[in-house]
C-alpha positions as CSV (number, residue, x, y, z in Angstrom):
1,X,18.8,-19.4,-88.2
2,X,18.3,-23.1,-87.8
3,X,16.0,-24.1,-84.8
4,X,18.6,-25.9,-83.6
5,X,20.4,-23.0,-83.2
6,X,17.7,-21.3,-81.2
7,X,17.2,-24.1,-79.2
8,X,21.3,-24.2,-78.0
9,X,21.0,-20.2,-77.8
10,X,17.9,-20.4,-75.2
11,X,19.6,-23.1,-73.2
12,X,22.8,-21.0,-73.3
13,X,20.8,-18.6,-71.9
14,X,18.4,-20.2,-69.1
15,X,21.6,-21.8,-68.0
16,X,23.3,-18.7,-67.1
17,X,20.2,-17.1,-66.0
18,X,20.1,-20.1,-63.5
19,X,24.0,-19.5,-62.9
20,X,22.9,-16.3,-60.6
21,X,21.5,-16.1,-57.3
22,X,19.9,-12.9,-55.8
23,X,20.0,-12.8,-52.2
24,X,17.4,-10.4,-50.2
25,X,19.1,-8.3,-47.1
26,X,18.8,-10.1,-43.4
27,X,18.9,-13.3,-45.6
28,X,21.0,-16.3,-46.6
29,X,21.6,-19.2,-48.4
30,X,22.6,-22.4,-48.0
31,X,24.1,-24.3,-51.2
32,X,24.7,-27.8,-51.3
33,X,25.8,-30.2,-54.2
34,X,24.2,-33.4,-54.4
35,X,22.8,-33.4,-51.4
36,X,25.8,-32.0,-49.2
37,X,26.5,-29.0,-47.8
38,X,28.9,-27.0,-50.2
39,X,28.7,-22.9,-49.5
40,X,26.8,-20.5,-48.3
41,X,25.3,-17.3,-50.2
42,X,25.4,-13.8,-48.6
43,X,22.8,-11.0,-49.8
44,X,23.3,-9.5,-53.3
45,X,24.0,-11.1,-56.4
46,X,25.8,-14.5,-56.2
47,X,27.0,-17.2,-58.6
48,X,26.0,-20.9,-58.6
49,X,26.9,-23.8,-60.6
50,X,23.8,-25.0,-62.4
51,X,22.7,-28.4,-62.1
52,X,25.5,-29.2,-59.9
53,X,24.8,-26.8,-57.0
54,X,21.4,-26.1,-55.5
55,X,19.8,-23.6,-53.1
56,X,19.0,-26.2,-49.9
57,X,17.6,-23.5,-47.7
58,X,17.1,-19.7,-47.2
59,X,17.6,-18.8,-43.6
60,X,16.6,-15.5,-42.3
61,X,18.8,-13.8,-40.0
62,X,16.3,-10.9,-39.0
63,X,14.3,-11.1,-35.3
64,X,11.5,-13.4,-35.2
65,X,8.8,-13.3,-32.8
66,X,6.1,-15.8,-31.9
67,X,3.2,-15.7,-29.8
68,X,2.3,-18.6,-27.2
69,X,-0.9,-19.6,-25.7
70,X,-0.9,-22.2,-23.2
71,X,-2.1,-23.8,-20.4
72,X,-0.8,-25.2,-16.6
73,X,-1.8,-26.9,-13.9
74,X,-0.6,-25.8,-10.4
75,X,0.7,-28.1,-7.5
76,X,-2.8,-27.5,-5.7
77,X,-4.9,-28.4,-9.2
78,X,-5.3,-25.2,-10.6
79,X,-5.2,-24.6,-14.5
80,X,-3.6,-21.6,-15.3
81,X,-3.6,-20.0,-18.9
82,X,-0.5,-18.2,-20.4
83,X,-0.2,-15.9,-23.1
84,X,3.7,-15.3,-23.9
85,X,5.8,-13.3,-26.6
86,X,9.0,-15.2,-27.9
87,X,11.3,-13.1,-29.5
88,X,14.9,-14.8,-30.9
89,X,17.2,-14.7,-33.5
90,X,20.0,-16.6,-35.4
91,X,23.2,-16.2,-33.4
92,X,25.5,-15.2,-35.8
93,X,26.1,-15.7,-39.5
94,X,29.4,-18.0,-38.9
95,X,29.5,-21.0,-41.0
96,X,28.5,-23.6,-38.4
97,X,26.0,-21.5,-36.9
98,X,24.4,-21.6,-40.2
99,X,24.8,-25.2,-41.1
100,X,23.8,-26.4,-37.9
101,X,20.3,-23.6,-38.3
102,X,20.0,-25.3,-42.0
103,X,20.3,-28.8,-41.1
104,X,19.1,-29.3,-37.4
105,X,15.8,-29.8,-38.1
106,X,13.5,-31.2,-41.5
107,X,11.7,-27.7,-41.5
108,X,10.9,-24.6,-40.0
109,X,7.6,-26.6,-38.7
110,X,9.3,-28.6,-37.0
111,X,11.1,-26.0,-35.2
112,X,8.6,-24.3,-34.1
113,X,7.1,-27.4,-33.0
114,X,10.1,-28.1,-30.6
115,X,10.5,-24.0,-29.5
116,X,6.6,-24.1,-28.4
117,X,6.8,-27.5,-26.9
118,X,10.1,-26.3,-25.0
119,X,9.0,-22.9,-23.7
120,X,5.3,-25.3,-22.6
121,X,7.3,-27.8,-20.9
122,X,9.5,-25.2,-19.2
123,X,6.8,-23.1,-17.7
124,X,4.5,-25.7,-16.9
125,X,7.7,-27.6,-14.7
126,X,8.0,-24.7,-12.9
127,X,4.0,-24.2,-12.4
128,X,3.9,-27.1,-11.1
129,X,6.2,-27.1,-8.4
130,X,3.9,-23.8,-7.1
131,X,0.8,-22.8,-5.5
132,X,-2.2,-21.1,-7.0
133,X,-1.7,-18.6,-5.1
134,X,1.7,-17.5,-5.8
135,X,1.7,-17.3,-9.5
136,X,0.4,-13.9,-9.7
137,X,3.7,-12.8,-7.5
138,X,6.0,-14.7,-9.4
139,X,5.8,-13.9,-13.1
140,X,9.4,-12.3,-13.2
141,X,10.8,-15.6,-11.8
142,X,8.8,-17.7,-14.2
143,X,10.4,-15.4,-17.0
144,X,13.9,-15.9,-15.7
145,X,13.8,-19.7,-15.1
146,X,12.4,-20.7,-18.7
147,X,14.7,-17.6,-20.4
148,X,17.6,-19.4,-18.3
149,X,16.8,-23.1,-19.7
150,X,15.6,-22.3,-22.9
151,X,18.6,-20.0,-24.3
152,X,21.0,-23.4,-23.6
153,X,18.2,-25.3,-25.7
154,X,18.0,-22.6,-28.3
155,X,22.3,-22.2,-28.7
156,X,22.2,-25.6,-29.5
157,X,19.9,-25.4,-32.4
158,X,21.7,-21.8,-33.7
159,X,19.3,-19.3,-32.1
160,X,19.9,-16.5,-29.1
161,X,17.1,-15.8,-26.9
162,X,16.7,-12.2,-26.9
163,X,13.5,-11.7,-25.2
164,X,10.6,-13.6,-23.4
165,X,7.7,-11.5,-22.2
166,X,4.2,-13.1,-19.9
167,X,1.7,-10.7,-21.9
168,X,-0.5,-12.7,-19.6
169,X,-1.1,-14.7,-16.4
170,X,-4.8,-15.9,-15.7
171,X,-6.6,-18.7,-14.2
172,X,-10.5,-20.4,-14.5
173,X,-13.2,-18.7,-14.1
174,X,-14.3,-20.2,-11.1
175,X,-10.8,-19.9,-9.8
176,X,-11.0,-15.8,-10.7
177,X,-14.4,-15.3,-9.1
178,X,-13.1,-17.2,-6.1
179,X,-9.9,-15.2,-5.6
180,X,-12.4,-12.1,-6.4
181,X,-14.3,-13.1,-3.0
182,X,-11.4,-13.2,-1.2
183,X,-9.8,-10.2,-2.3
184,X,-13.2,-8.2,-1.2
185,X,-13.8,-10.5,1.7
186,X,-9.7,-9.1,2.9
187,X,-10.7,-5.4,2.0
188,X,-13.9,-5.5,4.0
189,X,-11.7,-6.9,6.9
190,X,-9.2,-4.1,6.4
191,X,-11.9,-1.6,6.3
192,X,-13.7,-2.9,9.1
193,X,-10.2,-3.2,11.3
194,X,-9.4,0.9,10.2
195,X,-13.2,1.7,11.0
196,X,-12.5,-0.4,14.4
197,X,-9.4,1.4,15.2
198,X,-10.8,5.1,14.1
199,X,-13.4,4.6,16.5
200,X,-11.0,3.2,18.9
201,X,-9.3,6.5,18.5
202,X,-12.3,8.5,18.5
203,X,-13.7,7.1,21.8
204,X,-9.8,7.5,23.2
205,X,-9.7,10.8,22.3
206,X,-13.4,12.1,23.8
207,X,-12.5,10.3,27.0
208,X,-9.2,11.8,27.1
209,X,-11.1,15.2,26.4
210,X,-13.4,14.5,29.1
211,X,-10.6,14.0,31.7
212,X,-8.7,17.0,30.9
213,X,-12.3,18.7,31.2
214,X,-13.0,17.6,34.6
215,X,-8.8,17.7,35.7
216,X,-9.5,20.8,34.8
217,X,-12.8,21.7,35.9
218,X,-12.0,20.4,39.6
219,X,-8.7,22.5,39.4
220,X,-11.3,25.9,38.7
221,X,-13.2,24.6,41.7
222,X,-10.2,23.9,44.0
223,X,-9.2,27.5,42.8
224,X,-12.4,28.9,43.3
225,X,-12.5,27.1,46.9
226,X,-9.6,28.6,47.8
227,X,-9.8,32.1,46.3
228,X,-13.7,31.7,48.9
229,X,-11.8,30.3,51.8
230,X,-9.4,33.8,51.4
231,X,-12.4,36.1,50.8
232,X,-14.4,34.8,54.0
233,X,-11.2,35.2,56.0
234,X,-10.2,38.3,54.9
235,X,-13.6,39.5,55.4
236,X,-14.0,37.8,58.6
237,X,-10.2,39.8,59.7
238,X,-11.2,42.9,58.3
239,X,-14.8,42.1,60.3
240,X,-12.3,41.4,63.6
241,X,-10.2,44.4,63.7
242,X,-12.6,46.9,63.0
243,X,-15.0,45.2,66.1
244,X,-11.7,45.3,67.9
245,X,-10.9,48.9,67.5
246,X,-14.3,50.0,67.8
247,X,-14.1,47.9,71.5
248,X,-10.7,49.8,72.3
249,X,-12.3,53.1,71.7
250,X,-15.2,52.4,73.7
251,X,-13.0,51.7,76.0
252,X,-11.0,54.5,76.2
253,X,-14.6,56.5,76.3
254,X,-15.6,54.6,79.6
255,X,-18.4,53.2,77.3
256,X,-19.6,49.6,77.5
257,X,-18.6,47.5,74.9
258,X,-21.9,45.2,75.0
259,X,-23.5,48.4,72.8
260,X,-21.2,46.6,69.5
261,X,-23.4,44.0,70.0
262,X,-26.3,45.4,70.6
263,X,-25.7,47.4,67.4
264,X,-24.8,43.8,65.7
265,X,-28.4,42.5,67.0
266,X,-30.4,45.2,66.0
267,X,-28.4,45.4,62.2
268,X,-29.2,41.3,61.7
269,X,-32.8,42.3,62.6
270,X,-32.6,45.2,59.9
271,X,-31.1,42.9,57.3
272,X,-33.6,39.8,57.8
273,X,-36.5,41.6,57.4
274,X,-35.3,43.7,54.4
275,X,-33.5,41.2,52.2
276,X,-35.9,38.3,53.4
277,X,-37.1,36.5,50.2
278,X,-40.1,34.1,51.9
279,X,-37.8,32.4,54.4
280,X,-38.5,32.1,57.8
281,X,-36.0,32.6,60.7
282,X,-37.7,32.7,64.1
283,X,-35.7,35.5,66.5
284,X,-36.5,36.4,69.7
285,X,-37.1,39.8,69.9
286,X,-37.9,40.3,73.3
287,X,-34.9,41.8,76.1
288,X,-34.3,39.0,77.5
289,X,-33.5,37.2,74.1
290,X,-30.8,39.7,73.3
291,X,-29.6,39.7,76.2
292,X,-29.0,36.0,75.7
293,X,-28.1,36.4,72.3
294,X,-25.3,38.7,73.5
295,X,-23.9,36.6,76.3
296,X,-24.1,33.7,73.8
297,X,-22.1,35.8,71.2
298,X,-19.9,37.0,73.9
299,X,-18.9,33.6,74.7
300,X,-18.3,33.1,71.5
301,X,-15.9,36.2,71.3
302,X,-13.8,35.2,74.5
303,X,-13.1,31.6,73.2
304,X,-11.7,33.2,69.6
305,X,-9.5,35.5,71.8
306,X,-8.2,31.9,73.8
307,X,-7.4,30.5,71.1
């Protein structure tokens, strides 16, 4: 064989290898022919014109995700860093979904470069309109506003938003050791307001205590007062009607009742000098004392019976 012949049998045959296009699963490919868009190329095995047609671009149509690290400035100066997951996708494998993914932009650098500058501008616009002190309470609304303008920005370049995630929210050091302070500085004030209150309670409770102690301490005494008061008059009764029938009987005898208290006098004489304990009670002894006595305690009997 000639080399000639080899020569047209290797072109033959690096022409049709070139004629074939393999295209990988979640993949595909956009053909053009001098420079215009002709086709596009689904996965598997595929046919191309050589020479004529060429492979443009290979667009994936799997999930991509991107992380994000960022900084924003609040509307009462203070930087806050961001740390955010992007995670989108082509939107469907239509025709002009794909030539609009293919030929929107010079390279995927350059859309990356306008996806990380979007997301940026997005979050730090609604930062700013915020204070520092709110940002910690508002990461779900952060996540909704830029998931709400950049899904129009990303439909018009040929990719669905699927998910946006804050990983995390933090702010300057100085700014953290600040808001540090005034976290502890609130929870010693809480503490101290509970402690304030317990005791509150505490002293409420002992003096409450303490009245129902002496309500009911003064209530025993009243009781006890009374329950006295009844003792001393039933004693002083039961002292009355036995001195009374003793009298009547005497009576009845022809006896004189003054003997009662002569018996009374001589008994309070007994008594004194038997139970005595060191006190002294002057009495006169002598006839004419108990006879005084008597008349005196005599009196003393006719004005109970008058009134």
């Amino acid at each position: 064989m000639s080399p000639f012949a080899i020569i047209i049998i290797v072109l033959i045959v690096l022409f049709l290898i070139s004629s074939f296009v393999t295209v990988q699963q979640g993949n595909i490919v956009v053909v053009t022919v001098f420079g215009k868009y002709r086709r596009i190329l689904y996965p598997g095995l595929n046919f191309k014109i050589p020479v004529i047609e060429k492979v443009f671009r290979k667009i994936s149509i799997q999930n991509r995700s991107v992380e994000l690290g960022f900084q924003a400035v609040t509307v009462d100066q203070a930087n806050v860093n961001f740390t955010a997951m992007l995670l989108y996708a082509v939107i469907n494998q239509e025709e002009e979904t794909i030539k609009n993914v293919a030929f929107k932009f010079i390279d995927n650098q350059n859309f990356m470069q306008a996806l990380i500058r979007t997301v940026e501008g997005s979050i730090r616009a609604f930062v700013a309109t915020k204070k520092q002190s709110e940002i910690l309470l508002l990461r779900r609304e952060i996540t909704d506003a830029i998931k709400e303008n950049l899904d129009k920005t990303l439909e018009e370049w040929g990719y669905h938003l699927i998910d946006l995630q804050m990983n995390d929210i933090a702010f300057d050091e100085e700014i953290m050791k600040s808001m540090a302070k005034v976290v502890a500085s609130n929870n010693l004030k809480a503490a101290a307001e509970n402690e304030g209150q317990a005791l509150l309670i505490t002293k409420t409770k002992a003096a409450e205590a303490d009245g129902n102690a002496i309500k009911i301490s003064a209530e025993a005494e009243r009781q006890a007062a009374i329950l006295r008061g009844q003792a001393v008059a039933s004693f002083r009764e039961e002292v009355a009607k036995g001195m009374s029938n003793a009298a009547r009987e005497m009576a009845e005898q022809n006896l004189d009742t003054s003997i009662i208290l002569f018996a009374m006098w001589t008994e309070t004489i007994k008594n004194v000098a038997e139970m005595g304990k060191g006190n002294v009670i002057y009495l006169d002894g002598s006839v004419e004392g108990m006879q005084k006595t008597m008349k005196d305690m005599m009196s003393l009997t006719m004005l109970d019976r008058k009134q």
